[in-house]
C-alpha positions as CSV (number, residue, x, y, z in Angstrom):
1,X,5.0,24.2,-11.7
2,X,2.2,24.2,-14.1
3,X,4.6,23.7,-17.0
4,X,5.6,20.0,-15.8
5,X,2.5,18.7,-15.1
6,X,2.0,20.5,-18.7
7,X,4.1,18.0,-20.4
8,X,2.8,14.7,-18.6
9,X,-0.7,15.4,-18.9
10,X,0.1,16.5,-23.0
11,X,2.4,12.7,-23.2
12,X,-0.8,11.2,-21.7
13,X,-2.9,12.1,-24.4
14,X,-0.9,11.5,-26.9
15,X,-0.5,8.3,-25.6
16,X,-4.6,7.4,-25.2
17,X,-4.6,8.8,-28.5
18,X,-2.0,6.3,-30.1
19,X,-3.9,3.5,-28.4
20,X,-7.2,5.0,-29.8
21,X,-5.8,5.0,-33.4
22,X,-4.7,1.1,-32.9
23,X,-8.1,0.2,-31.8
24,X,-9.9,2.0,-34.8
25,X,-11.2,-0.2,-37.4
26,X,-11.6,2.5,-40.1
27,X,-8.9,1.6,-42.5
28,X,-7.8,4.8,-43.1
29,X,-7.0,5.8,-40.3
30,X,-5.2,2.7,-39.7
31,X,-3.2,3.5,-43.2
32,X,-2.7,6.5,-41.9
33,X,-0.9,5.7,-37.9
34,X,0.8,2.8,-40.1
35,X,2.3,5.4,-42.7
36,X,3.7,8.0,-40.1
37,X,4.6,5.6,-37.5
38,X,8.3,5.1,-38.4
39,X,8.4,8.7,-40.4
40,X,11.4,10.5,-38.9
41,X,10.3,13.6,-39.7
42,X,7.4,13.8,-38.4
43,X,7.4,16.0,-34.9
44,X,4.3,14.3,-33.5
45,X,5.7,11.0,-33.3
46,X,8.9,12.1,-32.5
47,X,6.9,13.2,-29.3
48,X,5.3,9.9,-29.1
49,X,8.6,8.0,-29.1
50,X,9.9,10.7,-26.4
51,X,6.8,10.1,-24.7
52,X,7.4,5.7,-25.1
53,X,11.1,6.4,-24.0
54,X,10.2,8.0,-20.2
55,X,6.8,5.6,-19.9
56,X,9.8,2.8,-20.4
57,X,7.5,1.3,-23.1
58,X,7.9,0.5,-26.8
59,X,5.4,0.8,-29.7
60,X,5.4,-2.8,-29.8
61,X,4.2,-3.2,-26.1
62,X,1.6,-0.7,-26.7
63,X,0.3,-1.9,-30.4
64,X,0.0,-5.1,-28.2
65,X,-1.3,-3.4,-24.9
66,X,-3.6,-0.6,-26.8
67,X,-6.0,-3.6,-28.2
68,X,-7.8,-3.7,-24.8
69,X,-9.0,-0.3,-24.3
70,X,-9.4,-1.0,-20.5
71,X,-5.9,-2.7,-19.9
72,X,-4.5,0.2,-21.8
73,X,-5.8,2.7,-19.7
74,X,-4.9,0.9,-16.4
75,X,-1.3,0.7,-18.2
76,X,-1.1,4.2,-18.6
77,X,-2.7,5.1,-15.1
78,X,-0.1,2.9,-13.4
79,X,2.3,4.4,-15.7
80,X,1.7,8.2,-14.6
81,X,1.6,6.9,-10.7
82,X,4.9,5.2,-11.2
83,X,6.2,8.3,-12.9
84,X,5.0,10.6,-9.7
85,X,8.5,11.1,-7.8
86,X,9.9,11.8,-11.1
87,X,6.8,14.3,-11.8
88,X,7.5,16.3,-8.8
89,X,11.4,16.6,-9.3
90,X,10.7,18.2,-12.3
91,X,7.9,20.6,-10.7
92,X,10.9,21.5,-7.6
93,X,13.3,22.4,-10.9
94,X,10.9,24.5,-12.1
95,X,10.0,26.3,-9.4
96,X,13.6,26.9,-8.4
97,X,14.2,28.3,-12.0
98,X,11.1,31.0,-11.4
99,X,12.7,31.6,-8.4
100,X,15.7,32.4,-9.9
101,X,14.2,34.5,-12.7
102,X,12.3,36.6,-10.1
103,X,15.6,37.5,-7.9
């Protein structure tokens, strides 16, 4: 059970993170998010995109979105609501798997 809410609360950071790097003026930080963000190989972002793909949003929406820290975080509040039914199929697949592993 603990392991699904794991993985949403984790893509939610990573997500407020992203918009915090958007919203950061310091220029190398900027170079930085710019230089990585379309780097295949990097396993962060490749989380990120994962993370874009089940919050049905793209980088675009959210380099757009991410500009207004409060609209952001409503975004990804109503996000993570929306996403609750799917939230607790995963936690009932879980919990069926333990249960299998303890039988």
């Amino acid at each position: 059970m603990l392991l699904a809410y794991s993985r949403w609360e984790k893509a939610e950071r990573r997500l407020r993170w992203i918009g915090h790097l958007i919203r950061n003026p310091d220029p190398s930080t900027t170079k930085a998010y710019e230089e990585h963000k379309h780097d295949p190989s990097s396993r962060w972002w490749r989380l990120v995109r994962s993370d874009l793909r089940r919050f049905g949003m793209t980088i675009t929406q959210v380099e757009r979105l991410a500009k207004d820290k409060d609209r952001w975080s409503r975004k990804l509040s109503q996000k993570m609501t929306d996403l609750i039914p799917e939230l607790h199929a995963e936690v009932d697949q879980d919990d069926e798997v333990e249960d299998e592993e303890e039988e």
